[in-house]
N, C-alpha and C positions, 0 to 999 in steps of 0.2 A: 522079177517079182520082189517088192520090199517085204520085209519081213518086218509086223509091227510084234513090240513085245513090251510089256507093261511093267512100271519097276519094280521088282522083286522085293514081297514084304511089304508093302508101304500101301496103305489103303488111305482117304481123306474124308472127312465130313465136317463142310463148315457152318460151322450155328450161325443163327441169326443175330448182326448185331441189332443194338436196340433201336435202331432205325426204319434198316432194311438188311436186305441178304447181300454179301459180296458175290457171289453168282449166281447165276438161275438155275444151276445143278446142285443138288442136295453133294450129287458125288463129281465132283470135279474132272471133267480127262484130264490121264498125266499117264504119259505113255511116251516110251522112245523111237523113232524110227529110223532102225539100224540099215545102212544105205549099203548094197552089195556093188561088191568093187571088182569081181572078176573078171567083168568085162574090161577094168581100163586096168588089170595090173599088168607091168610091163617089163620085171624085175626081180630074179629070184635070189631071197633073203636068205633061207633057211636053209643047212644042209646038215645029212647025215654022219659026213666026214668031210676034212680038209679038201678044197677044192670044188665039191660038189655045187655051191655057190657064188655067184658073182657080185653078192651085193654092193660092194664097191670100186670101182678101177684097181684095184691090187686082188683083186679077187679074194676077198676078206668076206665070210660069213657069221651069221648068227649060229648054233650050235642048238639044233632042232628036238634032240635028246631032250631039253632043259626046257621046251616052251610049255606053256599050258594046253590041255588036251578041251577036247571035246566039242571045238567049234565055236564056242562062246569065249568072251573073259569080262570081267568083272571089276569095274576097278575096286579099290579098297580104300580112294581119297572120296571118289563122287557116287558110287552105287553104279554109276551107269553100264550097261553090257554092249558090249559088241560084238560085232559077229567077225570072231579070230580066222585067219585063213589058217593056220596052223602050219604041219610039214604035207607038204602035196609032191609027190616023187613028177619029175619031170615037167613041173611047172612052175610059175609064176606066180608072187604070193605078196607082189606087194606095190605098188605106185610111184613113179621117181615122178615126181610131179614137175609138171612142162608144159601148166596152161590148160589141162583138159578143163571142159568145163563139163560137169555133172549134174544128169538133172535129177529133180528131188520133188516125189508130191506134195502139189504146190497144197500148204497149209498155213499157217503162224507155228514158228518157234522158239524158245525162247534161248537154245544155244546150241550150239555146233561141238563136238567133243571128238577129238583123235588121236588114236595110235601114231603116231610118228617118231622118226630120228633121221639123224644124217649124217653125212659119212666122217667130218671133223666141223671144228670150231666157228662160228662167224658167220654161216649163210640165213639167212632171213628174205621174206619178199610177203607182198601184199594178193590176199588172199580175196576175192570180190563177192559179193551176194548180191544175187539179181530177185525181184520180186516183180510181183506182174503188176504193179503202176507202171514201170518203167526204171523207177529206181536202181541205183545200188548203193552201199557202203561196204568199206575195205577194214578188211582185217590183217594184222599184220602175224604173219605166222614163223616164230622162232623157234628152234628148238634145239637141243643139245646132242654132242659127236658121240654115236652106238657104243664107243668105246674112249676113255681118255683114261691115259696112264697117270697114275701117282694123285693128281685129280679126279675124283670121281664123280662122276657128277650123277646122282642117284636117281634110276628111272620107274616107272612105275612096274615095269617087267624087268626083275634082274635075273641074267644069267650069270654061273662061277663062270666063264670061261668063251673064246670064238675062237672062229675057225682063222685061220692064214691058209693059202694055196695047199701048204704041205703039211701044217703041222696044229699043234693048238697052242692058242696063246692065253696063261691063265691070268689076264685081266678082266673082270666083268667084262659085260656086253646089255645094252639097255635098251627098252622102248619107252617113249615119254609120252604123258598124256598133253594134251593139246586142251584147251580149253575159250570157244571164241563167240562174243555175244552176238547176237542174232535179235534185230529188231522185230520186237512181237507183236509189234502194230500193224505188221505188214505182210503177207501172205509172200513167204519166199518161195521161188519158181527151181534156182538154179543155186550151182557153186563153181565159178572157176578158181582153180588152182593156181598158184605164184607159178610160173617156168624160170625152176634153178636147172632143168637141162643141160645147160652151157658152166656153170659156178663148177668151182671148184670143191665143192661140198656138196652135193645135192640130198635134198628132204625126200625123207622115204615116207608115204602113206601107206599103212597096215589095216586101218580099221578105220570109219566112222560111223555116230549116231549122231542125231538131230534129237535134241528133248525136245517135248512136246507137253505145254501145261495151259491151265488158264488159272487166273487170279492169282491169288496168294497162297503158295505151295509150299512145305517143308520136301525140298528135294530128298537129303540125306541127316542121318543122325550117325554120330562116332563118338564113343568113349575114346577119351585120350592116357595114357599115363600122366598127366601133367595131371599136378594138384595143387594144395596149398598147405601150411603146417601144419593145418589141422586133418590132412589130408581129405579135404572135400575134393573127388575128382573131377577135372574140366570134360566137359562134352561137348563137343562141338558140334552145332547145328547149321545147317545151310538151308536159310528161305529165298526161293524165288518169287520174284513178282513180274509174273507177264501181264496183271493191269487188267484193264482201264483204270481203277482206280488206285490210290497212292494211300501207302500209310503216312498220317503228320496231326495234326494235333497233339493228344495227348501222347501219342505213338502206343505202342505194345508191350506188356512183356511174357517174356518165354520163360515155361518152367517146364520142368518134366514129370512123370509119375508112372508108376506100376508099384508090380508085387516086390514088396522090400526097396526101392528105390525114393527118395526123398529129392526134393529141390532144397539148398541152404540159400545156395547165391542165385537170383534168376536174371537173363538177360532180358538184352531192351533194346528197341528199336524206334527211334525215333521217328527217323524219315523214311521213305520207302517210293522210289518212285516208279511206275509199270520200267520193267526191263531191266532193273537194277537187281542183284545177288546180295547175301549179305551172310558173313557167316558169326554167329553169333556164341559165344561161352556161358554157360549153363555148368553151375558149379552142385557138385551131388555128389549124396552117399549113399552103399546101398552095394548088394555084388549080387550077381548071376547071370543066368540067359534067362530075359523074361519081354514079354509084351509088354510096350511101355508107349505111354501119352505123350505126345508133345501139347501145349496148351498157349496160344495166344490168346492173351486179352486184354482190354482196352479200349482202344479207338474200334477195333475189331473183336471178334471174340469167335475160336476156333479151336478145332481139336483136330491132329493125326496121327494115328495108333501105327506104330510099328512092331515087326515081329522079329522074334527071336535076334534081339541087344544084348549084347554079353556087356555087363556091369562089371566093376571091381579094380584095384589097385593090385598089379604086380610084381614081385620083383624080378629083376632081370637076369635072365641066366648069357651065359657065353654062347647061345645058340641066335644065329643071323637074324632066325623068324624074330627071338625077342628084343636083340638090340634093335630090330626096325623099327619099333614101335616109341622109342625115342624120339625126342623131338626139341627143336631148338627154342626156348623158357619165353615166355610171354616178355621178359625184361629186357631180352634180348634182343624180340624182333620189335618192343617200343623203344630201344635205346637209341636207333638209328647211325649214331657218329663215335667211331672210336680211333684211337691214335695208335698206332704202330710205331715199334721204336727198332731198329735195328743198329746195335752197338757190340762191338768185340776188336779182336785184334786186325780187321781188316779196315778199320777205319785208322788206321797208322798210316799205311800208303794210302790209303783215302783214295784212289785212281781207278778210274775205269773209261779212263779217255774223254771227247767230245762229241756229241752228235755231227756227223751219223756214223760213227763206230762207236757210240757209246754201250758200255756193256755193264751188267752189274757190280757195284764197285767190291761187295762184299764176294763175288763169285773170283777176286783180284788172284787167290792159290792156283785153283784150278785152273786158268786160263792160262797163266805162266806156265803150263806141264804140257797144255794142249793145242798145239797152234797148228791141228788144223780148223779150229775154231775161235782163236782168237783176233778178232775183227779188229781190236781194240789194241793189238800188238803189245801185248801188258809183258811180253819176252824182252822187246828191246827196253820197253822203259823201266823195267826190273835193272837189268843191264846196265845202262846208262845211270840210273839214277842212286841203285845200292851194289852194284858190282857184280862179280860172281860167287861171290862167298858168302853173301846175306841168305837166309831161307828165312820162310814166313814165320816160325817157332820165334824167330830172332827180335820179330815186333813184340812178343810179349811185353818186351821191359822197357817200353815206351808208348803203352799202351797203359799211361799214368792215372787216367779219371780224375786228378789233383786237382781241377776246377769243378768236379761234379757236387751238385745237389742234390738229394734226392727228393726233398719239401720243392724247390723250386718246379722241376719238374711235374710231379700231380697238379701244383698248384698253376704251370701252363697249361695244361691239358684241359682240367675245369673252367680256365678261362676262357679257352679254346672252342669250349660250349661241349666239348666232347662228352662220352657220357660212361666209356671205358677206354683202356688200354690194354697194349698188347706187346710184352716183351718178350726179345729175342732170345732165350735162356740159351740156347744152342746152335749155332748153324752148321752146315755140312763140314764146317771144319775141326768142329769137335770139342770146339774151346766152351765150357760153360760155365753161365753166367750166376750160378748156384751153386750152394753145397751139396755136390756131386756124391757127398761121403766116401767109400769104399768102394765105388762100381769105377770111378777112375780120380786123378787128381788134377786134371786138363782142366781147369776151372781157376774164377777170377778171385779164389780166395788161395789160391796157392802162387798164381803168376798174374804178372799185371798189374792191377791197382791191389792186388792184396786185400779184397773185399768182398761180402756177399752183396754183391749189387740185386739181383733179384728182391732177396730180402730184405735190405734196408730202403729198397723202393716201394716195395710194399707195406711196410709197418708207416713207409708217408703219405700212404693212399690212405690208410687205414685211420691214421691220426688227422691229418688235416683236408681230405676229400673223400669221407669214409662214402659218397655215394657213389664210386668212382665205379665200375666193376674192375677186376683184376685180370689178368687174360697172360697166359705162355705159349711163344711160339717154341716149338720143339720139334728141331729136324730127325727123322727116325733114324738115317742112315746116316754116315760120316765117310764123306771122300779116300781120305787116305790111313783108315784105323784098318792094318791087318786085320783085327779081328772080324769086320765085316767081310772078309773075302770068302766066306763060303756064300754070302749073299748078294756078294756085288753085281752090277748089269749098268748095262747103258742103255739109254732112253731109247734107242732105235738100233739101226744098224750102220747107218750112216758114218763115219768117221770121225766125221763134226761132232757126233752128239754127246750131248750129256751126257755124265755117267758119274758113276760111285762106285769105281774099282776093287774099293777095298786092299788096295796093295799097299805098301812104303813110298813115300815122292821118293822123285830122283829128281835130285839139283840136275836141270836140263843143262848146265854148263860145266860143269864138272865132273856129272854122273856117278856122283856119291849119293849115297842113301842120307837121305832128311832124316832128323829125326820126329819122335811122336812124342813129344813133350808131355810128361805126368801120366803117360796110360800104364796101368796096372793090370801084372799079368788076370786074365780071366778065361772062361773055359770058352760062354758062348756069347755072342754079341745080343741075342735078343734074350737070354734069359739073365744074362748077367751085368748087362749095363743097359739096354734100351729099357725093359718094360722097370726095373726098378727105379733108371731115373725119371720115367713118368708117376711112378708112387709118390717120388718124392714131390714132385711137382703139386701133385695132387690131394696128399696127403697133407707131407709136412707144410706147404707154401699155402694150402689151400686155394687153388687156384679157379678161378669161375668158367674159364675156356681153355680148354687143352687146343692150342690151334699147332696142330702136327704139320709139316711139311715131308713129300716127298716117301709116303708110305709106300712102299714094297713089302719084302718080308717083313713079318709084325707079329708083337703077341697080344691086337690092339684086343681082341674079341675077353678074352678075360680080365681083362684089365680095365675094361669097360664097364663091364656089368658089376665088377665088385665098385668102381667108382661111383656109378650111376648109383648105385644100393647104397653106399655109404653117405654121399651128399644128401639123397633123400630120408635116410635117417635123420639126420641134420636140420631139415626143413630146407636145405640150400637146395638151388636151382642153377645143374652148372650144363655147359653145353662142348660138344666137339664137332671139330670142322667136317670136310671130305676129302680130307685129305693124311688120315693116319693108316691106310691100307686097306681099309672092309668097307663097301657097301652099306652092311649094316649099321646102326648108330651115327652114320654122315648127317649130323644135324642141318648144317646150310651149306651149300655151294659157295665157291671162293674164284671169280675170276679174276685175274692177276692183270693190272692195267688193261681194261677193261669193265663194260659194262653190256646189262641189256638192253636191249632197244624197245620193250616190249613187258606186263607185266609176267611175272613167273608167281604160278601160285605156289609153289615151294622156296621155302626162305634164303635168300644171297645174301652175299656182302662182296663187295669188289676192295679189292688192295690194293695199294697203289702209293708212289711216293709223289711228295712233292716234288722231289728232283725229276725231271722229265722221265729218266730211263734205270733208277738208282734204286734201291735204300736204302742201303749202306751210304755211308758221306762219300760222298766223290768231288775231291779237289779242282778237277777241270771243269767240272759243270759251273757256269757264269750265273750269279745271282739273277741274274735280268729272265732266266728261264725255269726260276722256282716257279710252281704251280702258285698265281696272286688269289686273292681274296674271293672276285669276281669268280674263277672258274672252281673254286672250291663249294662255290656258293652253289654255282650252278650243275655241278655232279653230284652234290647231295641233295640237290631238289629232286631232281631227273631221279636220281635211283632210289628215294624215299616213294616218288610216286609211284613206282613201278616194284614193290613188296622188298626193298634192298636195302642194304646198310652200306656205307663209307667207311672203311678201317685205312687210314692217311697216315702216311709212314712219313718221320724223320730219321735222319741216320746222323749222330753227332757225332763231334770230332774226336781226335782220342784221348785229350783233358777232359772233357764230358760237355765241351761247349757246343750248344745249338747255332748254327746259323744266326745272324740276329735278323735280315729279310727274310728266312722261314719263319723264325718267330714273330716278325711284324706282321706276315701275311696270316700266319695261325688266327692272331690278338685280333685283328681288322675282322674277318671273318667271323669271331666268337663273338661280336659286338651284334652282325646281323642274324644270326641264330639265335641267341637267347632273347633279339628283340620279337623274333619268330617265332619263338619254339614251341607256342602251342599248334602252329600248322605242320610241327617236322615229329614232334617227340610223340609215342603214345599216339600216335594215328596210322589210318591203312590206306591201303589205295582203295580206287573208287573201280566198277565192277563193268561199268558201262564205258569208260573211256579211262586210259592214262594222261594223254594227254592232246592236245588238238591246238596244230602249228607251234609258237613258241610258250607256251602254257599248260603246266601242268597241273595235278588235279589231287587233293589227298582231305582224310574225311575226321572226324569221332562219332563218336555217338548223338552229341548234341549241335555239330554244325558242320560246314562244308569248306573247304578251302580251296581258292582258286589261286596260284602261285603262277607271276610272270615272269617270265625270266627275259623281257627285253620291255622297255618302258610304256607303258598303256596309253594310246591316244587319251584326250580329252572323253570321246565317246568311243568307251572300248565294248569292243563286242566280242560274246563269245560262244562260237559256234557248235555245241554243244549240246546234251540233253542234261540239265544238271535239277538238282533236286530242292529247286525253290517254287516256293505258292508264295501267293497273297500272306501279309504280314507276317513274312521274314525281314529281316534287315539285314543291311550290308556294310560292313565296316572294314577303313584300310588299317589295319594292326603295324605293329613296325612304324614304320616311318611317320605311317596315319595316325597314330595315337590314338586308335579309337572311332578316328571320324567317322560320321555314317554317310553314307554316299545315295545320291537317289539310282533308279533303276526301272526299268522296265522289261517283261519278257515275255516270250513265245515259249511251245516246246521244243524248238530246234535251235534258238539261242536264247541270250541273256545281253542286254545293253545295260552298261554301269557309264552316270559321268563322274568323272574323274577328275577335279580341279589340277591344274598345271602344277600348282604351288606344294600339293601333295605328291604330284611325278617326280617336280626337281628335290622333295627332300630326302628322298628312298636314294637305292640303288642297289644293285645287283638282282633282287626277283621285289619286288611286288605284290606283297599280300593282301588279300579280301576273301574276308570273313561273310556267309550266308550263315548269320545265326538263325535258327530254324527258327517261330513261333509256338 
């Protein structure tokens, strides 16, 4: 039996506009139908104690203590409820999906919503909806590993802790929400599921609902902590349109009202096509829990009353619940393209071999200590190349910067088209790139180039690319600092694996103890050198992204909320990665060479070097295998359209010299971006489709963008639902200069011709512009 249940709080009545009525119901359905899954679960998640679970081939469980009670949950991004299997002793509570196909009473919906994870990184498959024409269309369904260490990749259900066969392991453990459109022209019958059965990851389903709406719906309302200097708070709205009819003309705008609550800023929607989402910012002052209005009008003219909204601006305490509520700064997720710089004393050897043993060049320490993970055999060429009496400390004093600039630099990076950076102040080796002051003197004002490089890089951001944002990477833990040995671990158990021992190196050839050049005795590693040299970061550097690497032990949670609290006294808007220890406050996800294939409504950014496998400089890697122009182009399209940013690492040499083929490929590429960059900068993905075949899809408020990323016939077609009527225009930007192009369309595609003489002047994507009417 389905169980229908209607969304909590959220009532509709839409006025007449001056026309006619958008429905023929005064009161709208809008209701979920939460689809029960007991029948096909085949999988048990959840356990009381280590072992009682098998949700994954290692027999690794969720930690059932910690889930939500009562049968229901609730998200806290979409409103939507599901119906939670929760802890069931001696059963099965969840879906490895492998094809079933599910059937669903057949109605119109306008989206598909899931509990899901999996068991690690990388698995994805297409997900199918059948409707009774005969149709289908595919969803591609991805989602994130229940558990990653050091990375965390933040879920909409977080647990402290899971289960292992024997014991517990206190890294989070996650459930993600799933979000996938559903064409609402069409009465869906069915759902078959992707079969990852066989992958080496497989997708766990926990829960689904099907929303159920017609015409023009305000799904959900959210106050955000995000504001602006005057501290007007942002609220975020989300309208659906399951249609027939389309918002465009004048379009709409969105304000809000109740008791004590005001609109300052109101939002606006231009275009709106049936089937399309759209989540809209709505700027307001005003605090409490009160019944509050949402208001379109315009081409439309509407009202839907919700109940009990908690209003107000908070500050932040060290408690998880409040660091959640963090989120990664409007500036951020329109900035799109930032640069990554990874420079210190490992770009002296600059080595980390050739593909296909190539390995991180800056990872160059550790690998020499570790061979039964060194692929790259960095033992004999340590060997051969500096003998046995060199250790790494040794590179300090020829790790000169004597050619660095620090104006040159900002001033590549703005050319670059980029729109932040991102520097290495510290990596696991300890050495940083700042005035470290009194927490240690391992830093490059004491050895090395004898300079605050951090700082003098930044007062050239400040001076001659002041639009630049400023960004520190900062490793938490440090390989070989005794003082980290009350907290050292390795990444697995494996041999091979990573790890931060926290011991003294031993020259593997001599079996003398290395030394730790410039550490100062101290009591404890995180209260006396981690968390203060992120103050200073923070503090004195003023820095815009605290981007942490490799968090384990941390003392991120206080140190956050006093940052978060102090930037906003300020008016500044600064962000931190997922990767400085806690769940909490993880503004965006970071996958490391890599991307998604799919959009994520929670905000990414993928890192990555130009050098194939690097980012540190690595001497063996052949110019001919820098990352060129064309493929730079083409992964910042791909993950702009898909809710994601580009952070492009360089790693220079140790005079401070860049490559000059990465810097040619950098310059080439910042030429086609800023000819672009009202289709990359300051826009979102589209709600209906990322993208379809070689063609991606990115919006604003006032027009559409269609991005090709392989050269467009004369008469290009594209197959599609996109958000043009009668007198819009189309224009090629870039290359086009504007031109307008003619066109014709359906609602399942759009025909653009495309003169040849405009194809041969482009290259790498192809822009066209649907300015709305």
């Amino acid at each position: 039996m389905v169980r229908f249940s209607p969304l909590l709080g959220l009532a509709a009545v839409v006025i007449a506009a001056p026309s006619r009525r958008w429905d023929n119901s005064t009161t709208p359905s809008k209701q979920m139908v939460q689809i029960p899954l007991d029948a096909y679960f085949n999988n048990k998640g959840f356990g009381l104690v280590p072992g009682e679970a098998n949700f994954d081939e290692l027999n690794n469980s969720y930690p059932a203590a910690n889930l939500p009670t009562g049968g229901s949950y609730t998200s806290t991004k979409t409103n939507i409820t599901y119906l939670f299997p929760g802890y069931q002793a001696n059963k099965s509570d969840n879906v490895v999906m492998s094809g079933q196909q599910i059937d669903v009473p057949a109605a119109s919906y306008f989206s598909l919503q899931m509990l899901i994870s999996t068991e690690s990184a990388g698995t994805s498959g297409n997900m199918s909806f059948e409707y009774t024409d005969g149709t289908t269309t595919l969803a591609e369904v991805r989602t994130n590993p229940y558990s990653s260490f050091l990375s965390i990749l933040k879920g909409e259900i977080v647990m402290p802790s899971y289960f292992t066969i024997n014991t517990t392991n206190f890294n989070t453990s996650h459930i993600f929400e799933y979000i996938g459109a559903v064409d609402p022209s069409k009465t869906l019958s069915s759902i078959t599921l992707p079969d990852t059965s066989n992958d080496t990851a497989r997708i766990h389903l926990f829960s689904a609902s099907l929303y159920k709406q017609t015409g023009v719906q305000v799904q959900f309302l959210r106050p955000t902590q995000k504001h602006d200097i005057e501290r007007v708070q942002t609220v975020e709205v989300v309208i659906d349109n399951a249609g027939p009819d389309w918002i465009s003309g004048a379009g709409v705008e969105v304000s809000i009202t109740g008791p004590g609550i005001e609109t300052i800023t109101p939002g606006y929607i231009k275009r709106m096509r049936p089937g399309d989402q759209k989540k809209i910012n709505v700027g307001v002052i005003g605090c409490g829990n009160v019944t509050t209005t949402v208001h379109l009008t315009g081409s439309m003219n509407a009202t839907y009353t919700i109940e009990n909204v908690k209003f107000g601006l908070e500050e932040y305490t060290s408690e998880l619940s409040s660091l959640s509520n963090h989120e990664s700064p409007e500036w951020f997720n329109d900035a799109k393209y930032g640069i990554f710089i990874h420079w210190g004393p490992y770009c002296v050897p600059g080595w980390g071999n050739s593909t296909p043993w190539e390995i991180y060049a800056e990872w160059y320490w550790w690998y020499g200590h570790h061979r039964n993970a060194d692929k790259a055999d960095v033992y004999d060429h340590e060997l051969d190349t500096y003998g046995p009496y060199v250790v790494y400390d040794d590179f300090f004093s020829n790790f000169t910067a004597e050619n660095w600039d620090a104006k040159s630099w900002v001033d590549l990076i703005a050319d670059a088209g980029a729109q932040y950076f991102v520097l290495t102040t510290k990596h696991h080796d300890g050495f940083a790139m700042f005035d470290t002051k009194e927490t240690t003197h391992r830093n490059s004002l004491h050895y090395g180039p004898k300079r605050d490089i951090l700082g003098e890089l930044f007062a050239a951001a400040k001076e001659y690319q002041p639009q630049l944002k400023r960004g520190t990477y900062f490793s938490l833990p440090e390989w070989f600092n005794p003082l980290f040995g009350p907290y050292g671990f390795s990444q697995t158990s494996d041999p091979a694996s990573t790890s931060w021992p926290g011991i003294i190196a031993t020259n593997p050839y001599t079996g003398l103890e290395e030394p730790y050049t410039g550490a100062l005795p101290q009591n404890d590693f995180i209260a006396d050198l981690m968390v203060p040299q992120m103050e200073i970061l923070a503090y004195g550097y003023e820095t815009d992204v605290m981007w942490c690497d490799c968090g384990a032990a941390n003392g991120t949670a206080e140190f956050a909320a006093a940052w978060f609290n102090q930037a906003e006294s300020q008016g500044r808007q600064v962000t931190m990665n997922n990767r400085c220890g806690i769940a909490a406050g993880a503004d965006f996800d970071t996958p490391e060479y890599s991307t998604f294939s799919s959009v994520s409504e929670r905000k990414w950014e993928s890192n990555q070097g130009l050098d194939p496998y690097s980012y540190g400089y690595n001497r063996a890697t052949p110019s001919s295998l820098y990352m060129n122009a064309s493929t730079l182009v083409y992964n910042l399209v791909d993950m702009v359209s898909k809710n994601g940013n580009l952070l492009l690492d360089f790693g220079p040499m140790a005079d401070g010299t860049i490559d000059a083929t990465e810097v040619a490929h950098l310059l080439e590429a910042g030429l086609w971006i800023k000819a672009n960059a009202e289709a990359i900068f300051n826009t979102t993905y589209y709600f209906i489709a990322a993208e379809v075949d070689d063609v991606r899809f990115t919006q604003t408020k006032d027009a559409f963008y269609i991005l090709s990323l392989s050269e467009p016939s004369e008469t290009f077609v594209v197959d599609a639902k996109l958000p043009i009527v009668d007198g819009d225009s189309i224009t090629m930007i870039g290359a086009g200069n504007g031109t307008k192009l003619d066109w014709t369309f359906s609602d399942e595609s759009l025909t653009i011709t495309v003169p040849p003489a405009l194809v041969a002047a482009g290259k790498y994507c192809w822009v066209l512009k649907i300015e709305y009417s």
